[in-house]
Structure formats: C-alpha cells, structure tokens
N, C-alpha and C positions, 0 to 999 in steps of 0.2 A: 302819963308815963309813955314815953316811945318806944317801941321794944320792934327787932327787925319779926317780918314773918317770912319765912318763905315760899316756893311756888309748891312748893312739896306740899305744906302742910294744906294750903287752899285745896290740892286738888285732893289729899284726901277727905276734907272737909265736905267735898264732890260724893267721894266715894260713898262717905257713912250717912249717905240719904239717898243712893241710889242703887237699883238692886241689880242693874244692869248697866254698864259704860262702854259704849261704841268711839273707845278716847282715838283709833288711828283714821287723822286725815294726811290728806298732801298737804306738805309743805308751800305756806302762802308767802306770795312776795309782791312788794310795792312796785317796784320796775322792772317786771314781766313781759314787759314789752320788748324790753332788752336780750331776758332770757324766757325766749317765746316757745324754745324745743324741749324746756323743763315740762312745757304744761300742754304741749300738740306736737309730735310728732312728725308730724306730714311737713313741718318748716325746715326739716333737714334740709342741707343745700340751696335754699329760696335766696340768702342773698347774694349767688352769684360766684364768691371766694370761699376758700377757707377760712373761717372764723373758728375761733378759741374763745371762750368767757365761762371769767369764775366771779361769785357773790359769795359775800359774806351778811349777812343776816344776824344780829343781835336782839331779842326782840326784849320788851319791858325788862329797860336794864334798871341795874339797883335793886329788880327781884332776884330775891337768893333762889336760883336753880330755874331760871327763865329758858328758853328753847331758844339754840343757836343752831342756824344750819349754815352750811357751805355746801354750794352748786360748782359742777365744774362740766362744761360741753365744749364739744369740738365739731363740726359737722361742714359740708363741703357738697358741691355737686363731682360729680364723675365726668369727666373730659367724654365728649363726645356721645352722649346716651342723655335719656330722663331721669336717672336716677340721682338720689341724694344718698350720705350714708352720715351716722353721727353717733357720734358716744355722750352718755351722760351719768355725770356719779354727781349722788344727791348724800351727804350725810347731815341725822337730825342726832343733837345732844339736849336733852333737856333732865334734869336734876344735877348737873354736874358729872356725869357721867351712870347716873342709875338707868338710865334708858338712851342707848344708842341705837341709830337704825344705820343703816347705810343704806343704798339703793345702788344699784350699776346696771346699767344698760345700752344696748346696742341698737341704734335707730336704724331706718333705710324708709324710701320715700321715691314716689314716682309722681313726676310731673307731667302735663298734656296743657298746650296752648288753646285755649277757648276762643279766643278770639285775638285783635294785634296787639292787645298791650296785656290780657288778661292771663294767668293763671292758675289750675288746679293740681294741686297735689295731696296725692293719698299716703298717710306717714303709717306706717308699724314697727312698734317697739316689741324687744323681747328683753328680759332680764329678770331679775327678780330683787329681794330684801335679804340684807344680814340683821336679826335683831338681837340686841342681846338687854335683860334686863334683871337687875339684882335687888331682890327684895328685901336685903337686909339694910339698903341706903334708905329704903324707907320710914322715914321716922311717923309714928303715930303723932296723931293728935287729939285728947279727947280721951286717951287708954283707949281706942279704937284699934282691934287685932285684923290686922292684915298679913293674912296667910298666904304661902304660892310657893311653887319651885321656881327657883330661879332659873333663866333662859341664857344661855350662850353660843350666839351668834347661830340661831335657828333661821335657816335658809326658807326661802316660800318663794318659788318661780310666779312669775306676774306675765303680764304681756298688754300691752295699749295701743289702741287708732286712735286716727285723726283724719283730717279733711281740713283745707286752707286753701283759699281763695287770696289771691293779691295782682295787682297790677303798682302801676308806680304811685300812688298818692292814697289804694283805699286796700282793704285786706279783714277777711273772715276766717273763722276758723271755729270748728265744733271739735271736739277729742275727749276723748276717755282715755287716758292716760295709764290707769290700772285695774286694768278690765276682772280679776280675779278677786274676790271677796277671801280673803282670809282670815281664816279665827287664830288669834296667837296665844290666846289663854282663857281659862275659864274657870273660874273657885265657885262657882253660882251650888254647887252641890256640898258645899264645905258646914260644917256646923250653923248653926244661925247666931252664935257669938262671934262669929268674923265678920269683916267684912265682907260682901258677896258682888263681885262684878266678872265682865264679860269685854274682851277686848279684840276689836273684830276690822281689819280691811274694807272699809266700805267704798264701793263704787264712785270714785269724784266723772261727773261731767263739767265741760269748761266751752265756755259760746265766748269767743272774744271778736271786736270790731275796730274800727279806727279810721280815720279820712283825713288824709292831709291838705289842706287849704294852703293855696299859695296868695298873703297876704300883700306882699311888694315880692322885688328882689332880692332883698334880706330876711323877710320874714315869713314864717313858716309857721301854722296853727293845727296841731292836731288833738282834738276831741276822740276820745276810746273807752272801751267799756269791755270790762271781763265781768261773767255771771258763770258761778261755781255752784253746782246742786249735786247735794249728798244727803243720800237717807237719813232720816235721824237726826238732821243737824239742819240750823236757821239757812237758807237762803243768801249767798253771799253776790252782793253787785259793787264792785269797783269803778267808779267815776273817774276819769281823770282829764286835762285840760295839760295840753307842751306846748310851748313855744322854741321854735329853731332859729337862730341869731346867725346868719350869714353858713351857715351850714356848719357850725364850729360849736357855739354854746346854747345849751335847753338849756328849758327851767321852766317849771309847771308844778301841780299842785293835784291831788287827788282825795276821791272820798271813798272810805267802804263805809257802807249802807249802814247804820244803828252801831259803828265800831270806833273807824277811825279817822284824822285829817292826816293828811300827809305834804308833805314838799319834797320836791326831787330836781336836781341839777342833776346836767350833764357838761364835761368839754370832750372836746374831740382836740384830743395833742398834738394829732397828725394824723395824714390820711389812713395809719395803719391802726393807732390806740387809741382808744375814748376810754373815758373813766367816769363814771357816774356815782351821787349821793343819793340821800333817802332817810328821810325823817318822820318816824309815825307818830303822833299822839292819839290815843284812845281816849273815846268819848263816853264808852262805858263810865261805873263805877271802878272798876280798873286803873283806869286811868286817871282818877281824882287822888290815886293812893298817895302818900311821902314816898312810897317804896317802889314807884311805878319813872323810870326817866325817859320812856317813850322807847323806841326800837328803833334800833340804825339798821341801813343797808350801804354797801361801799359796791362798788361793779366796774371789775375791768374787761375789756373785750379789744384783741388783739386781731388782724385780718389782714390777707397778703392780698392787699386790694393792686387792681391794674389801674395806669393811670389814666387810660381810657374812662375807666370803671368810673372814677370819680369826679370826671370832669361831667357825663352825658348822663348819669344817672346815682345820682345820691341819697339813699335811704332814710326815712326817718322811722324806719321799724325795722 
C-alpha cells in the first residue's frame, strides 16, 4: 500500500527516542560558493562592486513539509577606505509553516593587502533571529504527546566573525557565523508521558578553500571544499569540482560526505547577471524514499560591474 508520510511525522519519530534534540543548525546550501557572505562574513565587499544575490533552496521535495529557505545579500566595498559593509536576511520554513525562522543581519569587513595580488579580511556580523513555532501543526505519530508553548516570533541577538584570504584564482576562509548558543525551548522537565526534548543554537564553524586553474583560454577548473563542525552533530565536508567555459557558462558537480551528489550549472547573461542551478540527491536512506525528489537550489546574483572590472579581472568566486 503507498500511503504519503510526511517530514513532520519522521521528525517526530526523532522526537519519541530521544530525550534531548539540538534540532537548530545553519541553513545548508549547494552553491555557497556563490553565496559565500551567508556562511563568512569577512567576504563583505571582496568582489570589488556592488553585488545583490538571492537563493531559493527546496530541499527533499515530494516530502510533505520539507525545509525551504530563501537567502537574500547585498554587500559592496566603501569608495575609498578598507571597509566592506552588507546585509543578509536568511528565512527557513519547514512543516509548511510550523516553524519559521528568519535571520537579518548587518555585515561590515576590513580588508589589508598582504602582499601584490593577496588579500586579508576580517568580517563581523551583528543581527539576530525571528522564530516563531506552533505546536498545534504538529501532528503526533504513534499517540505520542507532544507538549509546549507555542513561540511567536521570539527575538535572540546573534553576532559572527570571520577571516578570508583571496587573491585572483585561490581563496580561504574560517568563520563562525553565529557565535551565540541559544536555547529556544525546553519541555525536558514535562511529565514523562510526553515527549521530552531540548532545542538549542549551536555554534556552526565553517573552513572553506578553492583554486582556480587556468586550463587554456577558455577553460577554467576549480576544485573547493567547505568543512562545517557543530557540536552534537556528524562532521559535514563538501567536495566540489566547476568548470568555467569562456568566462560565461559552469557546470560541475559536488559531494557532501555520507549525504549527497549534487550537479550545479551556472550562465552568466551578461556581465551584470548570472543565474545558477543545483540538484541534490541523497545517498542516505532518504533519499531511496518514493517520497524523496532530491532538493533544487535556483541563484540569481545581479552586480554593477565596471567595464574595466571585467575585462582584467574575472571572478570565478
């Protein structure tokens, strides 16, 4: 018999075997590379212009009440000075609206030349979370009683560094993006007929790398690697492998470590918009589901590029 499940019901499935659940991480994305000031701060300003880019993120679609988010940054250097400055609003929706977050924040970022083609900037974020979450969308599974007040739009101040390194073809970066640990709820002391967990901000760090080979004069190979550590939670390492076709269309492929394969396109419209694709399959049991159709990502990114800019120095990050 095929009967739909949804994401709801799995995670409480989660719930009713564990006595404690550290469920809040940062929002993960396939082409990070693209939106690199979601996850390091310090990248405010680095490439030069003003840039704008927003994602949309669908993730195991076909799952009823899968986690969609939408990123939206702007960030720019400052005429004349080191400084960068940028804004970023991050909103996550997963059961269909049982759990909203938003995130909004306000970057700034100081840069120092290391050497003639190299260098360093130091990024800080301030801002903080809206969450708001309704416990009566949650549907049991099992007659398992899940108890709680519901949350509407409970504010919690954050704040993030970073550090990033780049020159024209290679680029590092280490950040902690939300440095403050917050607890947003806790029923751990509730009868022992409920369910009992714990829901808590934990600290993400993020190491990202990448080097761009110049194969001919058409072809462009870059090799990159993000590594994500959070308490509590697996070890997350993203592989990825781009290829740049006349400085106009990517197209490469990536892996997160024990999770997922992915494929990702890019074109570039013109020297002001590019538009990027992104297709996950999970390698989990997840991802064997009927109810699993992989996770899209869509990426537009808009920039008042000089024409200078784009003739002598062309980005592939």
């Amino acid at each position: 018999m095929i009967y739909k499940k949804s994401l709801l019901v799995t995670v409480l499935i989660v719930l009713s075997v564990c006595s404690e659940v550290y469920a809040q991480q940062d929002a993960q994305y396939t082409q990070y590379m693209y939106n690199t000031m979601s996850v390091n701060p310090a990248y405010a300003g680095s490439r030069g212009q003003l840039s704008i880019a927003g994602l949309y993120r669908s993730q195991w679609v076909g799952l009823e009440g899968a986690p969609k988010t939408q990123t939206l940054n702007l960030h720019a250097p400052i005429r004349n000075s080191r400084l960068g400055y940028g804004i970023s609003i991050i909103n996550d929706n997963i059961g269909d609206g049982v759990v909203q977050e938003t995130q909004l924040d306000a970057v700034l970022s100081y840069t120092v030349d290391v050497s003639l083609e190299g260098k360093l900037s130091f990024g800080l974020k301030l801002g903080g979370n809206m969450l708001s979450l309704d416990f009566n969308g949650l549907n049991n599974f099992d007659s398992e009683n899940i108890q709680g007040e519901n949350i509407d739009n409970k504010f919690s101040p954050n704040f993030g560094v970073g550090v990033y390194y780049h020159t024209n073809k290679f680029y590092a970066g280490l950040s902690a993006p939300n440095m403050v640990e917050t607890e947003y709820f806790d029923n751990s002391q509730r009868d022992s007929n409920s369910v009992q967990f714990l829901s808590k901000e934990r600290m993400n760090f993020y190491l990202i790398t990448g080097y761009v080979f110049d194969l001919n004069n058409n072809f462009k190979f870059k090799p990159a690697v993000l590594t994500k550590v959070v308490g509590g939670a697996p070890l997350q390492i993203d592989l990825s492998a781009s290829f740049l076709f006349n400085d106009m269309f990517s197209f490469g492929a990536a892996y997160r470590w024990d999770a997922a394969l992915s494929g990702m396109l890019g074109f570039q419209i013109s020297d002001q918009l590019m538009i990027g694709l992104a297709y996950d399959r999970e390698t989990t049991e997840l991802g064997g589901t009927q109810f699993n159709d992989g996770s899209f990502e869509v990426f537009l990114r808009f920039e008042l590029v000089k024409a200078f800019q784009r003739m002598v120095s062309p980005r592939f990050f």
